[in-house]
PDB file as gemmi writes it, atoms N, CA and C in Angstrom:
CRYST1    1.000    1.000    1.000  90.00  90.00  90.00 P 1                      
ATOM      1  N   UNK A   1     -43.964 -72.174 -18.207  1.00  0.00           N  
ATOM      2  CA  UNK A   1     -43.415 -71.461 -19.355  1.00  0.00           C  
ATOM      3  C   UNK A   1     -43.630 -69.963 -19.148  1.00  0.00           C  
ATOM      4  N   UNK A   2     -42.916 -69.465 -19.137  1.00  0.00           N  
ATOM      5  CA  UNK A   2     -42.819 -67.388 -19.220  1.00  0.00           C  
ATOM      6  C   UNK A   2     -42.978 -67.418 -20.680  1.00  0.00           C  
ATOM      7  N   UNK A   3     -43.705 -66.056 -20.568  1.00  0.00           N  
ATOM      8  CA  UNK A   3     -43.937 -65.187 -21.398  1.00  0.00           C  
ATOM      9  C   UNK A   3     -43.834 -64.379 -21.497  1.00  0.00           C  
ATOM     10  N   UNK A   4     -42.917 -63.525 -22.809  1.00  0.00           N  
ATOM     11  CA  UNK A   4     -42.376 -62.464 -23.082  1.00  0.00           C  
ATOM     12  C   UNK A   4     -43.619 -61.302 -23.045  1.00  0.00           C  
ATOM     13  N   UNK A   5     -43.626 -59.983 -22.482  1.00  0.00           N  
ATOM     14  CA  UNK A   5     -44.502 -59.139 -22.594  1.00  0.00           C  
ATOM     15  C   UNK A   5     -44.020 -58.328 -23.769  1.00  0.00           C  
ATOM     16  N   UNK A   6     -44.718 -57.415 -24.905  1.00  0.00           N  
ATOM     17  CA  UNK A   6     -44.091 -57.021 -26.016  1.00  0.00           C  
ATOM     18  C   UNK A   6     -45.570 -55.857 -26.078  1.00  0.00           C  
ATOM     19  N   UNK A   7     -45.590 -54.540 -25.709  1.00  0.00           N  
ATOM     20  CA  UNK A   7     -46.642 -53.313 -25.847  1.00  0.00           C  
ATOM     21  C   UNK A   7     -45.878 -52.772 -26.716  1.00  0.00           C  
ATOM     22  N   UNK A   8     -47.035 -53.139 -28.056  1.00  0.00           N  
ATOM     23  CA  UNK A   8     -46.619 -52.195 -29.271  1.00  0.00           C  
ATOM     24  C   UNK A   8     -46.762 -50.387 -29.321  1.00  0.00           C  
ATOM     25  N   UNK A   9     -46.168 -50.058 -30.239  1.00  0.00           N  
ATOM     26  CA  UNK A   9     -46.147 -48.643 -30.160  1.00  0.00           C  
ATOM     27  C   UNK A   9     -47.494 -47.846 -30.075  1.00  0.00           C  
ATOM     28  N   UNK A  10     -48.452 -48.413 -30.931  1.00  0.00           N  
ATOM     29  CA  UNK A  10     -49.807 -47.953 -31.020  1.00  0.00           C  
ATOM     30  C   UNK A  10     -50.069 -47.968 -29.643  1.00  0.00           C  
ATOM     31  N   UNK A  11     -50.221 -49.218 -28.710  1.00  0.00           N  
ATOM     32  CA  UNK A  11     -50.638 -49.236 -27.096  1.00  0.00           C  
ATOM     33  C   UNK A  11     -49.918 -48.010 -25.838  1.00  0.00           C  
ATOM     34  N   UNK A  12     -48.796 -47.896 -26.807  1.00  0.00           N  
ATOM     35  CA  UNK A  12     -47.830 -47.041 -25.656  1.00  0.00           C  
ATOM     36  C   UNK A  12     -48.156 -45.660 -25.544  1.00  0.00           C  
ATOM     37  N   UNK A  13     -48.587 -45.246 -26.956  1.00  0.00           N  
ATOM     38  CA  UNK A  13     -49.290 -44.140 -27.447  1.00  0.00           C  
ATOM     39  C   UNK A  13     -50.251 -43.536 -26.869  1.00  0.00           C  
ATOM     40  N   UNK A  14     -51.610 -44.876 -26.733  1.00  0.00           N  
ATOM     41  CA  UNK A  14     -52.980 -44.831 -26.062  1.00  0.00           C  
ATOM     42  C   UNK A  14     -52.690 -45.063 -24.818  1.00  0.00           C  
ATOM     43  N   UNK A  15     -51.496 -45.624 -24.180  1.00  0.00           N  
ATOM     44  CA  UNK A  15     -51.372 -44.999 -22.402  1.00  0.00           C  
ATOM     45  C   UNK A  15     -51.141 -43.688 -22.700  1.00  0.00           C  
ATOM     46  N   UNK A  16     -49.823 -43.478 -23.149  1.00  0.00           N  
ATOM     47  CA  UNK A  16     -49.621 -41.951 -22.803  1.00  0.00           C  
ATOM     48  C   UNK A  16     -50.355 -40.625 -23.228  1.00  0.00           C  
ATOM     49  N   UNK A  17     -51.578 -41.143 -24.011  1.00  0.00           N  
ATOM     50  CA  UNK A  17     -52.273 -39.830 -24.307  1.00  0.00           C  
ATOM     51  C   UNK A  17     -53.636 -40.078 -23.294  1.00  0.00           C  
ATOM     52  N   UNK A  18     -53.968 -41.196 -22.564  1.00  0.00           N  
ATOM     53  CA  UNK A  18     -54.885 -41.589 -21.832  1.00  0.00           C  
ATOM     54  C   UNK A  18     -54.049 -40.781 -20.332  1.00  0.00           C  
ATOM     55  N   UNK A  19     -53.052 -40.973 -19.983  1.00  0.00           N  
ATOM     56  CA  UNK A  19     -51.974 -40.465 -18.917  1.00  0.00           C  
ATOM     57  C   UNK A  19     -52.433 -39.068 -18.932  1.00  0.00           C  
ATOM     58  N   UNK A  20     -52.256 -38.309 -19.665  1.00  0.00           N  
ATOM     59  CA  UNK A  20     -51.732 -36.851 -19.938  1.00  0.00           C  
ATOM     60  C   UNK A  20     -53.269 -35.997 -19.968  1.00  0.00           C  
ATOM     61  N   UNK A  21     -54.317 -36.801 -20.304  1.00  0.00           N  
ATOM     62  CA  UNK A  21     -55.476 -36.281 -20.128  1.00  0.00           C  
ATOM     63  C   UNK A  21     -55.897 -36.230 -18.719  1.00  0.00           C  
ATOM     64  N   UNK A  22     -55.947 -37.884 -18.307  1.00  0.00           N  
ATOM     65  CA  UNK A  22     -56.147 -37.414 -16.545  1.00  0.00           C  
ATOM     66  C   UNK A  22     -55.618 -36.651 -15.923  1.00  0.00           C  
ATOM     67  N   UNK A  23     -54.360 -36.220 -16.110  1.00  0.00           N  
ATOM     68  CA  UNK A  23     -53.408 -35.593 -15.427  1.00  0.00           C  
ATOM     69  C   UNK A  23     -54.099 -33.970 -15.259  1.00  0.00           C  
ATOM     70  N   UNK A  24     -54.842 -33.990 -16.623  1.00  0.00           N  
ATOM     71  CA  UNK A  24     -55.004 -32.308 -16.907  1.00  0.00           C  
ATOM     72  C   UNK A  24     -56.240 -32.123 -15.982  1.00  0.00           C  
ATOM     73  N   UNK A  25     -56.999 -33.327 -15.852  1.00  0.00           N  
ATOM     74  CA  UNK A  25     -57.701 -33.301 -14.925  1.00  0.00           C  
ATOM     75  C   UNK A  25     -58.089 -33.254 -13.550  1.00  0.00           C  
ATOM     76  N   UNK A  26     -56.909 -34.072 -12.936  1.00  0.00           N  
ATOM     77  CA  UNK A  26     -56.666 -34.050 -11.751  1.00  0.00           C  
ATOM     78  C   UNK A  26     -55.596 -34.406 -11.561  1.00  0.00           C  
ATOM     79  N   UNK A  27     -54.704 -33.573 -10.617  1.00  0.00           N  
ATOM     80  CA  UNK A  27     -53.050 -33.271 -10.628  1.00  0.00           C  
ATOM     81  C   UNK A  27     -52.590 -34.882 -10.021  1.00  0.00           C  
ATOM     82  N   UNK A  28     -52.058 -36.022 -10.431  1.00  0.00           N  
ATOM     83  CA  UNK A  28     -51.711 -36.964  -9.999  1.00  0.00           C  
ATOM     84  C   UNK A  28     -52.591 -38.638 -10.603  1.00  0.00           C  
ATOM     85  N   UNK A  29     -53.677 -38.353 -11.111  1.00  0.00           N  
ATOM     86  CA  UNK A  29     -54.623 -39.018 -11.838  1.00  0.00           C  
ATOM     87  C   UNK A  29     -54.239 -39.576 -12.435  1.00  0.00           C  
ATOM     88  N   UNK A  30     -53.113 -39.395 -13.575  1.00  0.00           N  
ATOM     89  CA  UNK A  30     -52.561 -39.830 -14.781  1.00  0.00           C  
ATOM     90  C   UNK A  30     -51.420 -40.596 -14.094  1.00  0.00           C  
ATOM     91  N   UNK A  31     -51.116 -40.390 -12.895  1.00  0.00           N  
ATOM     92  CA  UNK A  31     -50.037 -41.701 -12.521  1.00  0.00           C  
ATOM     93  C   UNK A  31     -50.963 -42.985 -11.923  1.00  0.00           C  
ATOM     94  N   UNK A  32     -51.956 -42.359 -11.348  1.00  0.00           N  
ATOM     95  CA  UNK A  32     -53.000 -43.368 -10.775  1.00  0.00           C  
ATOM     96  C   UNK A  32     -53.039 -44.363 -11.839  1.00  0.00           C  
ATOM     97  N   UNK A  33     -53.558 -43.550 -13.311  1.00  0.00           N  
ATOM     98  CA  UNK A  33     -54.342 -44.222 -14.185  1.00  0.00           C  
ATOM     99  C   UNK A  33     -52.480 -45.452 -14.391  1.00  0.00           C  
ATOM    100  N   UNK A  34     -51.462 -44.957 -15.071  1.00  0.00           N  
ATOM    101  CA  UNK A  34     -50.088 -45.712 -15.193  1.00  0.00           C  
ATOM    102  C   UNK A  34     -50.773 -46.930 -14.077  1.00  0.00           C  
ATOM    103  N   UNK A  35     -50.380 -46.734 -12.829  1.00  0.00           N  
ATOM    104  CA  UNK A  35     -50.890 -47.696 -11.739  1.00  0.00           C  
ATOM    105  C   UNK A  35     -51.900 -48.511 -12.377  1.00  0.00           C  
ATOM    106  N   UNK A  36     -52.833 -48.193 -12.664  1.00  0.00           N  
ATOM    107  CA  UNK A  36     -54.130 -49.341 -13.359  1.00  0.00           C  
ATOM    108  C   UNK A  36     -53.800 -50.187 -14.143  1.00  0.00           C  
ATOM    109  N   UNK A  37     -52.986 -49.281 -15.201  1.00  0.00           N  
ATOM    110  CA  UNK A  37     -52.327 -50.193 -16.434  1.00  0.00           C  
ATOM    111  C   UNK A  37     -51.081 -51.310 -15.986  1.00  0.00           C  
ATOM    112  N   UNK A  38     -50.336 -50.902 -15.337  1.00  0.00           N  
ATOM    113  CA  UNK A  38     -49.447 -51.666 -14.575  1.00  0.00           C  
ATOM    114  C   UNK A  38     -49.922 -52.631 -13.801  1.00  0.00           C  
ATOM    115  N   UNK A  39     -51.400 -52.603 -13.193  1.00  0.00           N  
ATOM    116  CA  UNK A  39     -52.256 -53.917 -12.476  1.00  0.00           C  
ATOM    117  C   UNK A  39     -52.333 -54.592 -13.675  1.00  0.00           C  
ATOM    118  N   UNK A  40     -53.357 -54.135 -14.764  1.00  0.00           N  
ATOM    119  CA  UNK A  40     -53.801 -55.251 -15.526  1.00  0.00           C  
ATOM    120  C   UNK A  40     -52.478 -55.968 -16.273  1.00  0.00           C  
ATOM    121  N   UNK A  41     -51.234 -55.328 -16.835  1.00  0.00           N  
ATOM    122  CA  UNK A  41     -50.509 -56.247 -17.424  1.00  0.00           C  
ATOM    123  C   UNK A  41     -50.449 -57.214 -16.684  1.00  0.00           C  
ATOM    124  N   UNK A  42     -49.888 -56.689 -15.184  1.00  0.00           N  
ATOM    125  CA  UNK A  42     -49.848 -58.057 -14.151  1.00  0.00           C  
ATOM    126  C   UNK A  42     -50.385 -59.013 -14.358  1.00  0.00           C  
ATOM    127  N   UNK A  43     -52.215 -59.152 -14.301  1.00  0.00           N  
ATOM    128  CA  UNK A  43     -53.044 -59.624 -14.366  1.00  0.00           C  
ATOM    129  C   UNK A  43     -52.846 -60.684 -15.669  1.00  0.00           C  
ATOM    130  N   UNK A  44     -52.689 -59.298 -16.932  1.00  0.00           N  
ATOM    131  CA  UNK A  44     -52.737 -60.635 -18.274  1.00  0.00           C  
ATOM    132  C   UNK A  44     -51.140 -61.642 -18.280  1.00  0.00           C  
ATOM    133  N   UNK A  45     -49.971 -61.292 -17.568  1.00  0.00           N  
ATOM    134  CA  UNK A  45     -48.379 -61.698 -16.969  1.00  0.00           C  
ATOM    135  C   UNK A  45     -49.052 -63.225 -16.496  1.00  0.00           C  
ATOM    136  N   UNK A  46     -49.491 -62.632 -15.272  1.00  0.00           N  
ATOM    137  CA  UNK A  46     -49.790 -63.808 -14.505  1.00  0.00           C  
ATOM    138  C   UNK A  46     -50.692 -64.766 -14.853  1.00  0.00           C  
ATOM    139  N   UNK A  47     -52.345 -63.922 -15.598  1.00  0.00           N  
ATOM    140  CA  UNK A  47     -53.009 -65.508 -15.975  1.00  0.00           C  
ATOM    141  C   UNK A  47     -53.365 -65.188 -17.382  1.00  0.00           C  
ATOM    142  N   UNK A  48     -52.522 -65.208 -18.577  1.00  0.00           N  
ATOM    143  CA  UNK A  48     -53.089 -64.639 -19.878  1.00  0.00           C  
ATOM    144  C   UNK A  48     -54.043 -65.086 -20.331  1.00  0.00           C  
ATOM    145  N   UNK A  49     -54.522 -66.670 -20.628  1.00  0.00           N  
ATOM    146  CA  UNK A  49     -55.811 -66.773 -20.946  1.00  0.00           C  
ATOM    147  C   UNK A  49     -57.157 -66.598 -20.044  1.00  0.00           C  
ATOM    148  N   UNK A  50     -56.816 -65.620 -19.143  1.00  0.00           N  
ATOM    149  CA  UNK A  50     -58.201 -65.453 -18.495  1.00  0.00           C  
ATOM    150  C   UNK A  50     -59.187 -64.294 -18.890  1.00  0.00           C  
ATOM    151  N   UNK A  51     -58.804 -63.299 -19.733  1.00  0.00           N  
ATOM    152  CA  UNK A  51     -59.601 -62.343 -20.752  1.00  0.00           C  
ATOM    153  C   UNK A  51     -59.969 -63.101 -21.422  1.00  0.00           C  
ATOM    154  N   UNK A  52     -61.228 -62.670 -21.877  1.00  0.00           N  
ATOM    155  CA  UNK A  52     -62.404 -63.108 -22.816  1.00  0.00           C  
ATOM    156  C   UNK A  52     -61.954 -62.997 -24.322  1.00  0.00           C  
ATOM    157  N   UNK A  53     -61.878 -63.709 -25.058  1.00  0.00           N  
ATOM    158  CA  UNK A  53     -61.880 -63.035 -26.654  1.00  0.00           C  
ATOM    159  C   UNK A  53     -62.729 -62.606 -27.077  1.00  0.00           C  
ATOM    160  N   UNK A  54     -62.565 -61.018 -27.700  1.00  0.00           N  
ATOM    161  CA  UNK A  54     -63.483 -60.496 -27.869  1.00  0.00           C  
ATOM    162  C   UNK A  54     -63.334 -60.243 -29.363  1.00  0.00           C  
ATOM    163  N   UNK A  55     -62.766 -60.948 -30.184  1.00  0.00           N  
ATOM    164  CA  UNK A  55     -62.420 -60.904 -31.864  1.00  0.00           C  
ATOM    165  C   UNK A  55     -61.414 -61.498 -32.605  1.00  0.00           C  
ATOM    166  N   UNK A  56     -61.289 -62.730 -33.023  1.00  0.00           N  
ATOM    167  CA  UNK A  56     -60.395 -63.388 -33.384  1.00  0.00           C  
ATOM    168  C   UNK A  56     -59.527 -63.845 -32.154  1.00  0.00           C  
ATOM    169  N   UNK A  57     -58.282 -63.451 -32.415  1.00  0.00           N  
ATOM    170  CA  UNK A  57     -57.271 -64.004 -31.365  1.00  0.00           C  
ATOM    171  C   UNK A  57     -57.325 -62.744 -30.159  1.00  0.00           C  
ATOM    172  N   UNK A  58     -57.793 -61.635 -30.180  1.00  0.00           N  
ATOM    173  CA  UNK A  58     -58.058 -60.700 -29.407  1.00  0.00           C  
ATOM    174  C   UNK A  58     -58.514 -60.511 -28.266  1.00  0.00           C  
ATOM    175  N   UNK A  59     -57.734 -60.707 -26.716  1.00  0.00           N  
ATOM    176  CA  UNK A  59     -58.224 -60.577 -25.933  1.00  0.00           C  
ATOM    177  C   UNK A  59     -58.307 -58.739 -25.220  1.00  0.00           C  
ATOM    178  N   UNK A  60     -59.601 -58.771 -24.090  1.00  0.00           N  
ATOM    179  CA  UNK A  60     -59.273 -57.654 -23.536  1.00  0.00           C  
ATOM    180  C   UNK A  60     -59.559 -57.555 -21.980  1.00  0.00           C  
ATOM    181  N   UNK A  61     -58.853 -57.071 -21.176  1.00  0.00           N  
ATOM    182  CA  UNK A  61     -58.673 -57.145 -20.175  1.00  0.00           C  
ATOM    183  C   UNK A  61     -59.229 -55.998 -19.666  1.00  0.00           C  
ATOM    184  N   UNK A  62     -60.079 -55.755 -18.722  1.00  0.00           N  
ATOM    185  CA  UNK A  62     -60.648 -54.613 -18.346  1.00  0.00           C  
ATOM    186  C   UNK A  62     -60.210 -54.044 -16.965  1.00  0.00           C  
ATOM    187  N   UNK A  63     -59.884 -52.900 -17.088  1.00  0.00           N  
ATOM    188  CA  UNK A  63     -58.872 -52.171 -15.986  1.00  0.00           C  
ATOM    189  C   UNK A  63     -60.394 -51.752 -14.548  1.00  0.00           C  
ATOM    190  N   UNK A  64     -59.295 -51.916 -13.405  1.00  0.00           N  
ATOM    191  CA  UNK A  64     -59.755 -51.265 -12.349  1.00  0.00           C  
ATOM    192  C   UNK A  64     -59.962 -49.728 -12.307  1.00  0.00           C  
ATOM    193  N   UNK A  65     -61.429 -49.296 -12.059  1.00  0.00           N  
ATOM    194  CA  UNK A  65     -61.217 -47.976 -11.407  1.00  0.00           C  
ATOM    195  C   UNK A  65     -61.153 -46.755 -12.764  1.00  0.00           C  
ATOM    196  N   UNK A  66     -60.572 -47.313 -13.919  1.00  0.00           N  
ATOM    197  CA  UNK A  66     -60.793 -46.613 -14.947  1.00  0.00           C  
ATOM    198  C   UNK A  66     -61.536 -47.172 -16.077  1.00  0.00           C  
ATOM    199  N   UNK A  67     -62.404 -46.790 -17.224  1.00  0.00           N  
ATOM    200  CA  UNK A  67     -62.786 -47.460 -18.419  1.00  0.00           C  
ATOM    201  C   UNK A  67     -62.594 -48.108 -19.558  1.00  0.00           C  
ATOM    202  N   UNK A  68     -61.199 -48.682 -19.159  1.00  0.00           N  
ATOM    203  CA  UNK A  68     -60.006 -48.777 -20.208  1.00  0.00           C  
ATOM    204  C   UNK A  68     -60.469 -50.072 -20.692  1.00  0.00           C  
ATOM    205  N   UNK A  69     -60.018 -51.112 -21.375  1.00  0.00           N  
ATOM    206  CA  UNK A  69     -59.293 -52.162 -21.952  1.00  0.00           C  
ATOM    207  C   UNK A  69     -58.493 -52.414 -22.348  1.00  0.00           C  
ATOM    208  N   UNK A  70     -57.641 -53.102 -21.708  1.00  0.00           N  
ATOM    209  CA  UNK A  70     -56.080 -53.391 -22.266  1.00  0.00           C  
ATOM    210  C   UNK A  70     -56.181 -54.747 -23.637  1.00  0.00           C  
ATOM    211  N   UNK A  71     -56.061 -54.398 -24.485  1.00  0.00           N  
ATOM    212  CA  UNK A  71     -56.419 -55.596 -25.636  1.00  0.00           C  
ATOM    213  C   UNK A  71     -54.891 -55.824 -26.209  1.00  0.00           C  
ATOM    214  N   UNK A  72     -54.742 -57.600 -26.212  1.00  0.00           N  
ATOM    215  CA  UNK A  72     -53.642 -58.186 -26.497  1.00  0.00           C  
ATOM    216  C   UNK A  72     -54.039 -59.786 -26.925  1.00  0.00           C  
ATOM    217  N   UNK A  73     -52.831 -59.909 -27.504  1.00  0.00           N  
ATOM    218  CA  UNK A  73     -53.193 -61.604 -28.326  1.00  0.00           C  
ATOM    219  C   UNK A  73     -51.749 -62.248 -27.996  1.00  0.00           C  
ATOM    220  N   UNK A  74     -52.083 -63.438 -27.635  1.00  0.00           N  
ATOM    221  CA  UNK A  74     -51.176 -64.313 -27.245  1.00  0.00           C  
ATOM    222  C   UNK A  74     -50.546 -65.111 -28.501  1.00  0.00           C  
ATOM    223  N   UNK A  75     -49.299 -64.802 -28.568  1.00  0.00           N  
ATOM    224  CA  UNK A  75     -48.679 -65.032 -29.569  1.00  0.00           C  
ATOM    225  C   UNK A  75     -47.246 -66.150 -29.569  1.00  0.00           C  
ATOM    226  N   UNK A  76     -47.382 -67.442 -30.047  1.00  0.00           N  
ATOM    227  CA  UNK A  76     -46.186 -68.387 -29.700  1.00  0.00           C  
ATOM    228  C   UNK A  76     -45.635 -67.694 -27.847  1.00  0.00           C  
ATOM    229  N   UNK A  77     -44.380 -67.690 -27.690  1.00  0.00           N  
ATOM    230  CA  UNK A  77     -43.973 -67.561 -26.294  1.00  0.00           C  
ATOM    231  C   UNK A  77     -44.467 -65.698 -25.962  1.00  0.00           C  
ATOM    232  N   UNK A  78     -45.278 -65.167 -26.421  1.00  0.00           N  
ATOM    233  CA  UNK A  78     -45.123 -63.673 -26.674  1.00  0.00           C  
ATOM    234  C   UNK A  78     -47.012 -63.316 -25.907  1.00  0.00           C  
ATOM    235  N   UNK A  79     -46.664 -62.351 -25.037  1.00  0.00           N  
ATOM    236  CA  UNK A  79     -48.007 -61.216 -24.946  1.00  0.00           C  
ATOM    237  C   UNK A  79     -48.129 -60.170 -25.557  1.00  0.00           C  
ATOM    238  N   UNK A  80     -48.663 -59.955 -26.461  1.00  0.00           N  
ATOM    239  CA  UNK A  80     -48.458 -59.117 -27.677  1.00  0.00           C  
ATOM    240  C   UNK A  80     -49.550 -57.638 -27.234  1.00  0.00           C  
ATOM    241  N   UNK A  81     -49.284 -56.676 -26.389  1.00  0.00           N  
ATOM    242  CA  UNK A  81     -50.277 -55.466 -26.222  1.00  0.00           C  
ATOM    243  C   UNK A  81     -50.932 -54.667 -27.523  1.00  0.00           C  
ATOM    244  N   UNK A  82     -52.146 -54.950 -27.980  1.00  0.00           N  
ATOM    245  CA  UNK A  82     -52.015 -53.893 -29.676  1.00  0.00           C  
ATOM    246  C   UNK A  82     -52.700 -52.845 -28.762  1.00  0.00           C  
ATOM    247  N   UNK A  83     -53.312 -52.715 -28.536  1.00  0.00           N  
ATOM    248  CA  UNK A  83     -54.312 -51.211 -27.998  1.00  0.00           C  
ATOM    249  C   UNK A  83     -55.031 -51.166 -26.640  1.00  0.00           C  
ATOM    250  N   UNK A  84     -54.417 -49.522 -26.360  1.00  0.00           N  
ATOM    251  CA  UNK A  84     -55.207 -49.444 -24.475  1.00  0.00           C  
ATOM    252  C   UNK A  84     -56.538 -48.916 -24.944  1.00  0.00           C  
ATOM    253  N   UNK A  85     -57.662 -48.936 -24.956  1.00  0.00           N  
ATOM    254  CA  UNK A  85     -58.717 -48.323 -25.519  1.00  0.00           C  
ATOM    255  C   UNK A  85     -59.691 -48.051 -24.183  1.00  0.00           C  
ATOM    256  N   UNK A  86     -60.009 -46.326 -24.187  1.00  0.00           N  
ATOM    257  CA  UNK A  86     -61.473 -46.633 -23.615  1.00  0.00           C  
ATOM    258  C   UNK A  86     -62.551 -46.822 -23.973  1.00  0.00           C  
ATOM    259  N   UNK A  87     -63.483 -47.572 -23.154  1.00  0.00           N  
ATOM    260  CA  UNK A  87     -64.580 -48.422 -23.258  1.00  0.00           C  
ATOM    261  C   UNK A  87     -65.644 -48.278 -24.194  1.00  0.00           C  
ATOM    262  N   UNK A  88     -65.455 -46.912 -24.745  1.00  0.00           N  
ATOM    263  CA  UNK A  88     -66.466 -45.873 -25.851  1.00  0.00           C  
ATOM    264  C   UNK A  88     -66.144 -46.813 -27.115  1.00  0.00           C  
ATOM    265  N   UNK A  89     -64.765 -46.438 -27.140  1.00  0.00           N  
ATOM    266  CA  UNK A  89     -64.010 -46.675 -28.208  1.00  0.00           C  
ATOM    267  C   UNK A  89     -64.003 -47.921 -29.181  1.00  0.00           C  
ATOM    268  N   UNK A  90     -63.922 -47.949 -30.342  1.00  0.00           N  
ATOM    269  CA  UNK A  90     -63.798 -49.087 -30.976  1.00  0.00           C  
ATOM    270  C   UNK A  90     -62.715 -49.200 -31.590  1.00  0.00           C  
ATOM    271  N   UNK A  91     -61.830 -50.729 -31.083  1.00  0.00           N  
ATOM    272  CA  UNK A  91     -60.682 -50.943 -31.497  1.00  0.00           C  
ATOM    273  C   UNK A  91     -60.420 -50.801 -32.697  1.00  0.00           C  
ATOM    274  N   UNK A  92     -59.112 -50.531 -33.024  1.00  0.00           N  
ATOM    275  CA  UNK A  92     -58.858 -49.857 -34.475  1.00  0.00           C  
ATOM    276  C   UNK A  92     -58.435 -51.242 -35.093  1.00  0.00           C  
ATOM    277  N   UNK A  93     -58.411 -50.958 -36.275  1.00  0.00           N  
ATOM    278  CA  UNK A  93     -57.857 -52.376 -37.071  1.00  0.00           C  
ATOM    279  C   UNK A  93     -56.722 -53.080 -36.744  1.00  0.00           C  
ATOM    280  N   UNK A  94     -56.096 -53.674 -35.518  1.00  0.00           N  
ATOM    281  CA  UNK A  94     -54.757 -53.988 -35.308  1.00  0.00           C  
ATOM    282  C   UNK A  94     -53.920 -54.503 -36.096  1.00  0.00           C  
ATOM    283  N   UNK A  95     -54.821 -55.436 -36.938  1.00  0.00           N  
ATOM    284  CA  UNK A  95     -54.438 -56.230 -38.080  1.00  0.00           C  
ATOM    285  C   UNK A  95     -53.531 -55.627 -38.769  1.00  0.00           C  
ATOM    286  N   UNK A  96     -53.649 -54.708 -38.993  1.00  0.00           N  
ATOM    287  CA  UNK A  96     -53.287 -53.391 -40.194  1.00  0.00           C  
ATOM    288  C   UNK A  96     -51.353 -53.433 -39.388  1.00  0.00           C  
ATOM    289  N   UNK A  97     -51.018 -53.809 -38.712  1.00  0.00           N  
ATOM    290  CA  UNK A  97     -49.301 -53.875 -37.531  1.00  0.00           C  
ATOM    291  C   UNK A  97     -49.017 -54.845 -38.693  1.00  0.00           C  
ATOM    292  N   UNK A  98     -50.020 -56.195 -38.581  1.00  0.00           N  
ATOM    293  CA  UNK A  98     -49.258 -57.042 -39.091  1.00  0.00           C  
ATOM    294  C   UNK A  98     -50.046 -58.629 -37.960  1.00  0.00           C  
ATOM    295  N   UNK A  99     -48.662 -59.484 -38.454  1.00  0.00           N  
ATOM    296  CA  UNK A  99     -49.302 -60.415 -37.202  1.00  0.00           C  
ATOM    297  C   UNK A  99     -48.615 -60.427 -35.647  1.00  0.00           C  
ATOM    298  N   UNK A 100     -48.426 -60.367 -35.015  1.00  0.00           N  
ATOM    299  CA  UNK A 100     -47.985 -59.841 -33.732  1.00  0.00           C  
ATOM    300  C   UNK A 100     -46.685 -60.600 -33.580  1.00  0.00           C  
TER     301      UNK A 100                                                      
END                                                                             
């Protein structure tokens, strides 16, 4: 069975402001970091229940090489992305979208 991938707006957000910081940091970094994020979807694509739940239906997938977590919930035929978060960070209420 495939599964639809679906990165909500909030997640697309927290790449691209996670992107734009490395970048300022080191000229090419912020595509590296894209590259990371582009492994782990793979990762949750290819084996979705292999992240840990880390809160309700909430899984998170932890990126190579950077401090990220890619957090998503598996939803009927759907991979539902709510938030790229780094590792500091505490996930925001996703709930608050709705149900995925």
């Amino acid at each position: 069975m495939s599964l639809r991938l679906v990165v909500r707006a909030r997640a697309e957000s927290d790449i691209a402001d996670a992107r734009r910081w490395y970048e300022t940091i080191t000229p090419g970094l912020g595509s590296q970091f894209l590259d990371a994020v582009e492994a782990g979807l793979s990762t949750i694509i290819t084996f979705p229940e292999a992240s840990p739940i880390v809160h309700g239906r909430l899984r998170r997938c932890l990126m190579r090489r950077f401090p990220y977590g890619i957090f998503y919930v598996l939803a009927e035929r759907r991979i539902v992305v709510v938030a790229v978060l780094h590792g500091r960070k505490e996930p925001r209420d996703w709930e608050a979208e709705g149900p995925p």
